[in-house]
MOPAC internal coordinates of N, CA, C and O (Angstrom, degrees):
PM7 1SCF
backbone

  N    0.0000 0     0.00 0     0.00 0    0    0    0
  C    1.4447 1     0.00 0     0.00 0    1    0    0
  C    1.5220 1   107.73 1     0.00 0    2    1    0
  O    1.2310 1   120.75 1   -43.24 1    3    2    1
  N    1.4251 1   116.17 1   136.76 1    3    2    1
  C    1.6428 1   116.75 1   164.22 1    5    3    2
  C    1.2290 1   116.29 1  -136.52 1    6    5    3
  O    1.2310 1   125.93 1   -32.62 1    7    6    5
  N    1.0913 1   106.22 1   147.38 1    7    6    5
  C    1.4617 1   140.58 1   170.69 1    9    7    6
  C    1.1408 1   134.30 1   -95.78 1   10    9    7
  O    1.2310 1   127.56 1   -50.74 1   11   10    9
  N    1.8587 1   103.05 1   129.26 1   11   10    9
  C    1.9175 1   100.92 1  -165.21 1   13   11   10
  C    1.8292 1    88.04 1  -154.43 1   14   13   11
  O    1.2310 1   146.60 1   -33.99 1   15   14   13
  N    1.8058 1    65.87 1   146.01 1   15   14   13
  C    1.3903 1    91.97 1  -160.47 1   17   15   14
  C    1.5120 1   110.71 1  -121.06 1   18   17   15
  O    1.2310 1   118.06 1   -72.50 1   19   18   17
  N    1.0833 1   121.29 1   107.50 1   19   18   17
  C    2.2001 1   105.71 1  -177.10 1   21   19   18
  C    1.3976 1   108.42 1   -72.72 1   22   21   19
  O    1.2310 1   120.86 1   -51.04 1   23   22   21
  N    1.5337 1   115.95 1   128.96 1   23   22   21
  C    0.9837 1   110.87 1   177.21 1   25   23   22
  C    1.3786 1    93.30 1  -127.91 1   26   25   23
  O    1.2310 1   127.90 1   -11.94 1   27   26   25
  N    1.6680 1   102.41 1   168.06 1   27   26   25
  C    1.2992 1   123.13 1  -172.35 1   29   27   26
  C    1.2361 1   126.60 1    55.14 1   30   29   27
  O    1.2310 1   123.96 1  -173.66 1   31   30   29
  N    1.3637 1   110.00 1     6.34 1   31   30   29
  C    2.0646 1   121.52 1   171.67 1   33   31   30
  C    1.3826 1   111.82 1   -38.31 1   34   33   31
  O    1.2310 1   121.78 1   159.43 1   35   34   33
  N    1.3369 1   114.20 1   -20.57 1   35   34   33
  C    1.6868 1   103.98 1  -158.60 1   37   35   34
  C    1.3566 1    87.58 1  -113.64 1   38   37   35
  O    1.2310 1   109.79 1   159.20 1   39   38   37
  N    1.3320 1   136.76 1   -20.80 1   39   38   37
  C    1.5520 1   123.24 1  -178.72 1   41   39   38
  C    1.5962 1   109.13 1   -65.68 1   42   41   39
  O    1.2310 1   133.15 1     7.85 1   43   42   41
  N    1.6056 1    92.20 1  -172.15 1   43   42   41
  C    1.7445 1    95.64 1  -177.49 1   45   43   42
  C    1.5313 1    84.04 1  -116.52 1   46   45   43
  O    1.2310 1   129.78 1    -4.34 1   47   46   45
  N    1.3217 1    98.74 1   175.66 1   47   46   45
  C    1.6550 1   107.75 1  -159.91 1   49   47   46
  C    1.9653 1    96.91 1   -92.25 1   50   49   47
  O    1.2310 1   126.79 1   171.36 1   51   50   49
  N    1.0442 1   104.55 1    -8.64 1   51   50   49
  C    1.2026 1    94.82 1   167.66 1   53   51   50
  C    1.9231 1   111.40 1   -77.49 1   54   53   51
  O    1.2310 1   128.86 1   136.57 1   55   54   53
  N    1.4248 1   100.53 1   -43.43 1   55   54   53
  C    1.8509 1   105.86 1   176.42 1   57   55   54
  C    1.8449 1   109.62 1   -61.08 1   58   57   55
  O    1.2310 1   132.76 1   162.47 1   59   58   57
  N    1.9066 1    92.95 1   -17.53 1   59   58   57
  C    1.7669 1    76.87 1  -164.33 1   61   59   58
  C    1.1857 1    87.69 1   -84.13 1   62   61   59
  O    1.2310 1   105.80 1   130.91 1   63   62   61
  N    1.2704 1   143.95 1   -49.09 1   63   62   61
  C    1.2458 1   143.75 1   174.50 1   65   63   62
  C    1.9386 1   123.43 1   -22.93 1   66   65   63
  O    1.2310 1   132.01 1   140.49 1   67   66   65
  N    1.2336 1    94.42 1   -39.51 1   67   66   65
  C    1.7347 1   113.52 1   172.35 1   69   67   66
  C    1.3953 1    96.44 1   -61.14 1   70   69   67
  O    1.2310 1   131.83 1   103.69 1   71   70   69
  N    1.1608 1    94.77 1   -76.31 1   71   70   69
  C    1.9232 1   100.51 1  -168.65 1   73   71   70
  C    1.2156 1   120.26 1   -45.02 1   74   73   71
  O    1.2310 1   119.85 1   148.80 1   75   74   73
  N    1.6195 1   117.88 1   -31.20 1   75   74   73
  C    1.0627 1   105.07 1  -178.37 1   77   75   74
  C    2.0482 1   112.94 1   -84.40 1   78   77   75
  O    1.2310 1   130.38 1   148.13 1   79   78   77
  N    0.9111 1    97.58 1   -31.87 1   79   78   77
  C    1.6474 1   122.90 1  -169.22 1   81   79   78
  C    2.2637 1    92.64 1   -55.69 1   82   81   79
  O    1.2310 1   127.64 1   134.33 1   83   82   81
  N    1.6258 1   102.89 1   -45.67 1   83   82   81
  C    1.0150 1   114.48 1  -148.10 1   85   83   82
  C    1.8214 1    89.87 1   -88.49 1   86   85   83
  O    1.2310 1   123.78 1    94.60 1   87   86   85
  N    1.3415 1   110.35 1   -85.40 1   87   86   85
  C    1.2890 1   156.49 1  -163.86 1   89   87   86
  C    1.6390 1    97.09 1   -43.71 1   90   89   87
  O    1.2310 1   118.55 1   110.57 1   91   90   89
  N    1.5195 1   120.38 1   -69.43 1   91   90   89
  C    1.5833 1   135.52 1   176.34 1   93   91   90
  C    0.8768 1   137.08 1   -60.23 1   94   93   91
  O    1.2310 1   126.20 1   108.93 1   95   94   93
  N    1.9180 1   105.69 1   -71.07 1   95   94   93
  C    1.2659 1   107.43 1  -173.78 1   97   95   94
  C    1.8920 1   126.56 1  -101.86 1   98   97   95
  O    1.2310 1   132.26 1  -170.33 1   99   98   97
  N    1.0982 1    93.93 1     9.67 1   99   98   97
  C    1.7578 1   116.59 1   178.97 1  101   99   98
  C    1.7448 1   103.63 1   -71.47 1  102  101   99
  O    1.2310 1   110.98 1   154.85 1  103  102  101
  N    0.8685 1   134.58 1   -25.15 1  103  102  101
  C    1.6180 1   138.56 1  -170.21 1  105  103  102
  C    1.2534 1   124.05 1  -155.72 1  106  105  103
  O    1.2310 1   120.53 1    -2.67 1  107  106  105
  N    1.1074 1   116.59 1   177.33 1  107  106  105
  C    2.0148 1   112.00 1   168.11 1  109  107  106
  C    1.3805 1    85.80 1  -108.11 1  110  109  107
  O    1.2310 1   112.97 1   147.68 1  111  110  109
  N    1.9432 1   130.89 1   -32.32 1  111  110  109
  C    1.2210 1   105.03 1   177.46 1  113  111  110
  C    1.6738 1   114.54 1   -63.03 1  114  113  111
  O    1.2310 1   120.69 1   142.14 1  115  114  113
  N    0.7575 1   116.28 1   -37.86 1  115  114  113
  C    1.9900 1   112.81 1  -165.72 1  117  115  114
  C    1.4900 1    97.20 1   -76.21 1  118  117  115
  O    1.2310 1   123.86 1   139.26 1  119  118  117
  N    1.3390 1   110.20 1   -40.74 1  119  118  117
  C    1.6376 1    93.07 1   162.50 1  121  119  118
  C    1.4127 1   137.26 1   -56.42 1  122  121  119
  O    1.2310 1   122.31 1   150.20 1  123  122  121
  N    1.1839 1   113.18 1   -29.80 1  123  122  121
  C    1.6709 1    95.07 1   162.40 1  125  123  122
  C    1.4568 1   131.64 1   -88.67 1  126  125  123
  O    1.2310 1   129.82 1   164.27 1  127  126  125
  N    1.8724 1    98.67 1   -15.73 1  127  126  125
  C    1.4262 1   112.55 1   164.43 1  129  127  126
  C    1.3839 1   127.03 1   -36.81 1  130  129  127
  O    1.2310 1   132.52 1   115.43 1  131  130  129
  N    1.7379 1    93.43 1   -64.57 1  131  130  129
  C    1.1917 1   108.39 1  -176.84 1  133  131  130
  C    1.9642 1   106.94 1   -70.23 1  134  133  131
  O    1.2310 1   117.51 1   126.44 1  135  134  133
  N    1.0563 1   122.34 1   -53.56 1  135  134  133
  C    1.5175 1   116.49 1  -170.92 1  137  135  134
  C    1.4301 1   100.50 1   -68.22 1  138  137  135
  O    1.2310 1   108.45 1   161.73 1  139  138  137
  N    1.4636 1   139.21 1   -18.27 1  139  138  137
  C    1.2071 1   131.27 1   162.06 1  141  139  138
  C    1.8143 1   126.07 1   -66.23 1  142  141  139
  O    1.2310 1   127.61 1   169.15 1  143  142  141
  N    1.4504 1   102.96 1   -10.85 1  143  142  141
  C    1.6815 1    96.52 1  -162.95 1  145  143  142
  C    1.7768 1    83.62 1  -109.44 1  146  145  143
  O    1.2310 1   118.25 1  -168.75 1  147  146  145
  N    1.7136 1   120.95 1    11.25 1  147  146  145
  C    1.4230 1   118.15 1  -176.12 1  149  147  146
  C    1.4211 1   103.30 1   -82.47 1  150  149  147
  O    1.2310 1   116.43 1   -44.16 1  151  150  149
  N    1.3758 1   124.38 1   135.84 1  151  150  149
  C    1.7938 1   120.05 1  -168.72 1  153  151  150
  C    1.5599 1   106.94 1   -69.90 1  154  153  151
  O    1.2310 1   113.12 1   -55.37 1  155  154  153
  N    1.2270 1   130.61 1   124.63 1  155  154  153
  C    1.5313 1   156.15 1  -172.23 1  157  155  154
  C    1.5093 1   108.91 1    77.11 1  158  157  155
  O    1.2310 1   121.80 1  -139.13 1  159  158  157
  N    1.2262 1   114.16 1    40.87 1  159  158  157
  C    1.4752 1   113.05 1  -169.31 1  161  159  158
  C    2.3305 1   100.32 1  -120.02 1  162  161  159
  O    1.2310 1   131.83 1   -94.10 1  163  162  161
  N    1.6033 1    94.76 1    85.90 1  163  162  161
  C    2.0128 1    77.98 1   178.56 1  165  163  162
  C    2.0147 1    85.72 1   -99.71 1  166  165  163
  O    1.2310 1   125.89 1   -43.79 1  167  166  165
  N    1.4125 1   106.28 1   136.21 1  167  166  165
  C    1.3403 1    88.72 1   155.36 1  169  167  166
  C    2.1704 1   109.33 1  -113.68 1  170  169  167
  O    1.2310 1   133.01 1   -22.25 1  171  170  169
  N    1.0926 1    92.46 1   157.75 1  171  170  169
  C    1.8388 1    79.90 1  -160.44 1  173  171  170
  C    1.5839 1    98.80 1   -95.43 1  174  173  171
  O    1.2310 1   119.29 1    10.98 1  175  174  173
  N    1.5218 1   118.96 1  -169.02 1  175  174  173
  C    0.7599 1    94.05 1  -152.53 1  177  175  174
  C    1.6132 1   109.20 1  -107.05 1  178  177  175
  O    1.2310 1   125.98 1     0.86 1  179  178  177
  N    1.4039 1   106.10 1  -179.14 1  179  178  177
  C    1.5592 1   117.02 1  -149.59 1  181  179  178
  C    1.8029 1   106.17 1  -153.71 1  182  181  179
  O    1.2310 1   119.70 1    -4.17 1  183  182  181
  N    1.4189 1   118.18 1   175.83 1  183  182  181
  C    0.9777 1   115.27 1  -150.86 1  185  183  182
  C    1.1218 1    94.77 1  -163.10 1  186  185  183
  O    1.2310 1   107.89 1  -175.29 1  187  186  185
  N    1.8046 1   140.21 1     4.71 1  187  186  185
  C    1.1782 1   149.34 1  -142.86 1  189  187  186
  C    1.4939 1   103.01 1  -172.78 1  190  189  187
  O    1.2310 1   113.49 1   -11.52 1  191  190  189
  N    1.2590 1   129.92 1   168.48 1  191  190  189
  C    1.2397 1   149.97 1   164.66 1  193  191  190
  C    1.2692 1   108.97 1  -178.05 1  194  193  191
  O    1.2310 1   122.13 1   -58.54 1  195  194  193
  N    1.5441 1   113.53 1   121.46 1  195  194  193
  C    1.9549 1   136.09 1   154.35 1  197  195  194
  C    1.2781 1   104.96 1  -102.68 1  198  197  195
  O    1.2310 1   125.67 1   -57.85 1  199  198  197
  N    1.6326 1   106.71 1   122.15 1  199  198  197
  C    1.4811 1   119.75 1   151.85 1  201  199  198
  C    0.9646 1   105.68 1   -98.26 1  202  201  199
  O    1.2310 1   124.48 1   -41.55 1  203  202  201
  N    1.4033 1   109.01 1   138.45 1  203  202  201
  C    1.5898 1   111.54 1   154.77 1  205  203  202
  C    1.8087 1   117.83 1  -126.36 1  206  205  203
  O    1.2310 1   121.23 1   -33.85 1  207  206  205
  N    1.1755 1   115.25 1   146.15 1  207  206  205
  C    1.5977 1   127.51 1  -134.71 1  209  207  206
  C    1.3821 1    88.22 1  -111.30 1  210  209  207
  O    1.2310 1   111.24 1   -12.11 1  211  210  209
  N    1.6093 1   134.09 1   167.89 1  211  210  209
  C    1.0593 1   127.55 1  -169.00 1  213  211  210
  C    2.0087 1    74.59 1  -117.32 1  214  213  211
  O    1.2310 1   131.76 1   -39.78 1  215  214  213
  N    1.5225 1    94.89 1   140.22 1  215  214  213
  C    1.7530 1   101.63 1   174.72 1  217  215  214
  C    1.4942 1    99.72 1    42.77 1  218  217  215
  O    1.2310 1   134.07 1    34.63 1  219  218  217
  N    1.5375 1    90.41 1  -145.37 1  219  218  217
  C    1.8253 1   123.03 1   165.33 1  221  219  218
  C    1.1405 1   123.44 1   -73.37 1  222  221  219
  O    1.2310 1   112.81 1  -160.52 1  223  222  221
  N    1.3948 1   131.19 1    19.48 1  223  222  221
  C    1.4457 1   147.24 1  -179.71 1  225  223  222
  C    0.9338 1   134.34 1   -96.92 1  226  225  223
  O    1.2310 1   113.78 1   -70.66 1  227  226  225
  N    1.5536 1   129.37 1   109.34 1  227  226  225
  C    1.3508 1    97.16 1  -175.27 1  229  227  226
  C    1.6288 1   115.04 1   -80.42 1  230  229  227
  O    1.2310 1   118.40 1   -90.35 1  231  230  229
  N    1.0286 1   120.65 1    89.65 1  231  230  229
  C    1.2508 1   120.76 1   166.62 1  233  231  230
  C    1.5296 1   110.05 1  -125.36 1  234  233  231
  O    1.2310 1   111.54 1   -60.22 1  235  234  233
  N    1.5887 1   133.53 1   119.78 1  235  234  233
  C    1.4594 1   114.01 1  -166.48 1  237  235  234
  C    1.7606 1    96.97 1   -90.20 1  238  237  235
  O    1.2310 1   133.04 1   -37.75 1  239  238  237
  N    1.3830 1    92.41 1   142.25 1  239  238  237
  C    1.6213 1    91.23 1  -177.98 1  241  239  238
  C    1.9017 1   104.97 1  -100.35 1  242  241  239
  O    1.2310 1   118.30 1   179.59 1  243  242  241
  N    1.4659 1   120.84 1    -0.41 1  243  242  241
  C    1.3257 1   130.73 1   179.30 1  245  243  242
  C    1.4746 1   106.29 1  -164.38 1  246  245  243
  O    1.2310 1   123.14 1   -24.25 1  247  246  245
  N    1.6218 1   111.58 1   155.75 1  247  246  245
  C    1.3613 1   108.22 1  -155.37 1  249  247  246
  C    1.9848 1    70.79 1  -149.46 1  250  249  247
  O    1.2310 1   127.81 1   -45.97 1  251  250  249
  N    1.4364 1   102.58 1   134.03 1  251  250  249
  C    1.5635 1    90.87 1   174.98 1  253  251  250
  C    1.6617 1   112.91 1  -128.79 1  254  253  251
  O    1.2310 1   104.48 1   -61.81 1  255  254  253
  N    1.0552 1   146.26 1   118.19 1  255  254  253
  C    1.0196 1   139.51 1  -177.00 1  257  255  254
  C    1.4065 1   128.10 1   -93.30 1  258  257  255
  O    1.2310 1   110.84 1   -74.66 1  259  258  257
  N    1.2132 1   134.83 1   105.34 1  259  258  257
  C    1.2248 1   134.94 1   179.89 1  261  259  258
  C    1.3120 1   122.56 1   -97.73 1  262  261  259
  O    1.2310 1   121.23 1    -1.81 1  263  262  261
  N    1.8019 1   115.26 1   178.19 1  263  262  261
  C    1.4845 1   124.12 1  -165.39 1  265  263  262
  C    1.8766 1   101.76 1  -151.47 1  266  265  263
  O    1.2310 1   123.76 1  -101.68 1  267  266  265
  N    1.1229 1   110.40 1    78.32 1  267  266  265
  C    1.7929 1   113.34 1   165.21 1  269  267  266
  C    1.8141 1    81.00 1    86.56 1  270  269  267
  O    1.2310 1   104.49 1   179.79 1  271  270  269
  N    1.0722 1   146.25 1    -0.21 1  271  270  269
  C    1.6689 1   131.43 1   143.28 1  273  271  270
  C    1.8873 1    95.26 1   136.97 1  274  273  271
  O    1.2310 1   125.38 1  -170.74 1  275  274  273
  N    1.3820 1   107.28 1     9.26 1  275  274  273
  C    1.6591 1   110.21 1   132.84 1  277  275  274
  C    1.1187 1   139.83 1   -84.38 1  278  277  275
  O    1.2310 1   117.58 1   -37.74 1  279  278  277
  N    1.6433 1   122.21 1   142.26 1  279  278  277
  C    0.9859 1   117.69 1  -177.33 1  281  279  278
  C    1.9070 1   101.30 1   -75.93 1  282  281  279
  O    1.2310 1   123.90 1   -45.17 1  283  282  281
  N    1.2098 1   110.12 1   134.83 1  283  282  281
  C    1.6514 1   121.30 1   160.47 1  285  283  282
  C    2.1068 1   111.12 1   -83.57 1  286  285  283
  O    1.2310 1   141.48 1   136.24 1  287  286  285
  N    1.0673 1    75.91 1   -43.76 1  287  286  285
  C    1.8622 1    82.08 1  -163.60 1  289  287  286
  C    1.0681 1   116.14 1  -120.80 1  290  289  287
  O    1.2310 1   110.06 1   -18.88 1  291  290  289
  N    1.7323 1   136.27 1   161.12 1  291  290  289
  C    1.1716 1   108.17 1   137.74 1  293  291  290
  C    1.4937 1   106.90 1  -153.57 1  294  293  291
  O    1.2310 1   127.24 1   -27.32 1  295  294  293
  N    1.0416 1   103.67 1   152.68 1  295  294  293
  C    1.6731 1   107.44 1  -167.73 1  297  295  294
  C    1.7722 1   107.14 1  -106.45 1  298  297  295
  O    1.2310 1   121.29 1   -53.23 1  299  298  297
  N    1.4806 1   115.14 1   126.77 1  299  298  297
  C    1.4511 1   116.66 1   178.61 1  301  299  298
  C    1.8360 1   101.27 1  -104.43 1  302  301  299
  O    1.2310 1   110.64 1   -47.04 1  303  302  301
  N    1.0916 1   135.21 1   132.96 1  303  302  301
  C    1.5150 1   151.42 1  -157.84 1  305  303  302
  C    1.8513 1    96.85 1  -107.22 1  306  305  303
  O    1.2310 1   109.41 1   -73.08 1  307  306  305
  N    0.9270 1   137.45 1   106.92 1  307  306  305
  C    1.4025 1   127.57 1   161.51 1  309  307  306
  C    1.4081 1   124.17 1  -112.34 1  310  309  307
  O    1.2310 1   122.57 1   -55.40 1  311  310  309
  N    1.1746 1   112.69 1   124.60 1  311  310  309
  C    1.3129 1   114.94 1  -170.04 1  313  311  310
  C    2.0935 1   125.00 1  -103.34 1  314  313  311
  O    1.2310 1   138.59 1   -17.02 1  315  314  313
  N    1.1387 1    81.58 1   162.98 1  315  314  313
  C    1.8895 1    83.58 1  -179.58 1  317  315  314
  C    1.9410 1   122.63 1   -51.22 1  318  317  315
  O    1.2310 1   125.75 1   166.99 1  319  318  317
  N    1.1799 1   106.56 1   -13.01 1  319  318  317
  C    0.7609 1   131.52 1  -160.51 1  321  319  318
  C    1.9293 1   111.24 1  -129.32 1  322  321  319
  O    1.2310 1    99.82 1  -100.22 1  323  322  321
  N    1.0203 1   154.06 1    79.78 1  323  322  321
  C    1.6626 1   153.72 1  -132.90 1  325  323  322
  C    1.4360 1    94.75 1  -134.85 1  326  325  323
  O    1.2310 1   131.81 1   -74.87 1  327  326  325
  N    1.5506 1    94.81 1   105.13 1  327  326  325
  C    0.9811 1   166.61 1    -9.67 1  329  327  326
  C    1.5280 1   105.69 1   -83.41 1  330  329  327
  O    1.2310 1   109.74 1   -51.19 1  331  330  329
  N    1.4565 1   136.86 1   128.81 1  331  330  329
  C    1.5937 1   109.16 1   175.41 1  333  331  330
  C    1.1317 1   101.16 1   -86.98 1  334  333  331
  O    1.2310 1   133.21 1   -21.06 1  335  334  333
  N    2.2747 1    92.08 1   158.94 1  335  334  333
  C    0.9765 1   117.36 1  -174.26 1  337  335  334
  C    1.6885 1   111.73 1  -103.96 1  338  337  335
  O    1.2310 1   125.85 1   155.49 1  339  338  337
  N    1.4690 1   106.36 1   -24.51 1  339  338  337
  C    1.6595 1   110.22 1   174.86 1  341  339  338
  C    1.3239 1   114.84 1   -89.38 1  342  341  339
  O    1.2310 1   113.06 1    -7.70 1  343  342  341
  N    1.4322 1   130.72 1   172.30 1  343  342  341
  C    2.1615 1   140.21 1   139.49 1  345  343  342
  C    1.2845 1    83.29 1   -26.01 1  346  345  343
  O    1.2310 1   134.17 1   -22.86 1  347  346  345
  N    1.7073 1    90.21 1   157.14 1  347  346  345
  C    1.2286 1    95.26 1   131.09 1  349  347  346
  C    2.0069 1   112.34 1    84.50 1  350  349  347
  O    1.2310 1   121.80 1  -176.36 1  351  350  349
  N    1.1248 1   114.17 1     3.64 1  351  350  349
  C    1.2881 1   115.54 1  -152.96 1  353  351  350
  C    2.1985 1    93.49 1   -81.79 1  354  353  351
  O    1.2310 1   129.68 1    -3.70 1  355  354  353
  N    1.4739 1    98.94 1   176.30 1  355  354  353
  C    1.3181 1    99.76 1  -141.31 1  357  355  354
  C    1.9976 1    86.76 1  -108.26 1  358  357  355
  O    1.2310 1   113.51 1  -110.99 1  359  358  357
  N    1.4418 1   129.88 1    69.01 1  359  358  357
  C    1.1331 1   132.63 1   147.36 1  361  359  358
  C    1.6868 1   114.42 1    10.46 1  362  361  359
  O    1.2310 1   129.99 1   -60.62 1  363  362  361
  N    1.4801 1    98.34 1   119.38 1  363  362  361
  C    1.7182 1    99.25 1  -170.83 1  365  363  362
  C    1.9602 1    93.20 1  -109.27 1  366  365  363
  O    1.2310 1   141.03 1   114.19 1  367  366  365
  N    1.4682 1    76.80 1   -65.81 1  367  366  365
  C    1.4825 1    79.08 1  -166.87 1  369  367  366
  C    1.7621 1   106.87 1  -144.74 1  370  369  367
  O    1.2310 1   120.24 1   -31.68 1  371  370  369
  N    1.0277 1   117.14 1   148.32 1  371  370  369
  C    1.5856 1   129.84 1   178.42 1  373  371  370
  C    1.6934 1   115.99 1  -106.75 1  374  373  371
  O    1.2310 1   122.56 1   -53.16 1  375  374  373
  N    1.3206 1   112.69 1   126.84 1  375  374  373
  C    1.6714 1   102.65 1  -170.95 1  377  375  374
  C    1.8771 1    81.21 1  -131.94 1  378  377  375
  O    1.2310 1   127.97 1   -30.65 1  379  378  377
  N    1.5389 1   102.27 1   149.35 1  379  378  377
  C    0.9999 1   148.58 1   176.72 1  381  379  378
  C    1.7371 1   134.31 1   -83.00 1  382  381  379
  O    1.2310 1   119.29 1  -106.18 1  383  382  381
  N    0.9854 1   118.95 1    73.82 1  383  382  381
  C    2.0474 1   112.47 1  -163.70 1  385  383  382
  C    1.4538 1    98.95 1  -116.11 1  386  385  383
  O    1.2310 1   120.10 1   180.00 1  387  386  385

């Protein structure tokens, strides 16, 4: 079963741009911070994190969370833009498996 959640719909793409720049892709800690304080979002717990980036972008298009060299979680990133090609791209929605 997965779970998706839209986040940042109501910001402006300049704020989504913050959040993501700030909030996501800066750590594996702020990454679960932030996808943890998203409403129906538990990710359990883990001991690992793989991003993987779309191209030369920093935009992560999967975020994987593991536990002793299982995956627990994994987060798919979709953006305004499918697949982006620039930084910086404008976060639609985040789903949960």
């Amino acid at each position: 079963m997965s779970l998706s959640e839209n986040c940042f719909k109501e910001s402006t793409p300049d704020v989504q741009n913050w959040e993501i720049k700030n909030q996501i892709i800066a750590s594996g800690e702020e990454i679960s911070d932030a996808i943890g304080s998203l409403q129906g979002f538990a990710i359990p717990e883990y001991d690992e994190i793989d991003i993987s980036y779309y191209g030369t972008t920093n935009n992560a298009s999967t975020v994987v969370y593991s536990k002793d060299g299982s995956p627990v979680a994994t987060l798919t990133l979709t953006y305004s833009v499918q697949p982006p090609i620039a930084n910086d791209a404008n976060l639609v929605n985040v789903t949960l498996s």
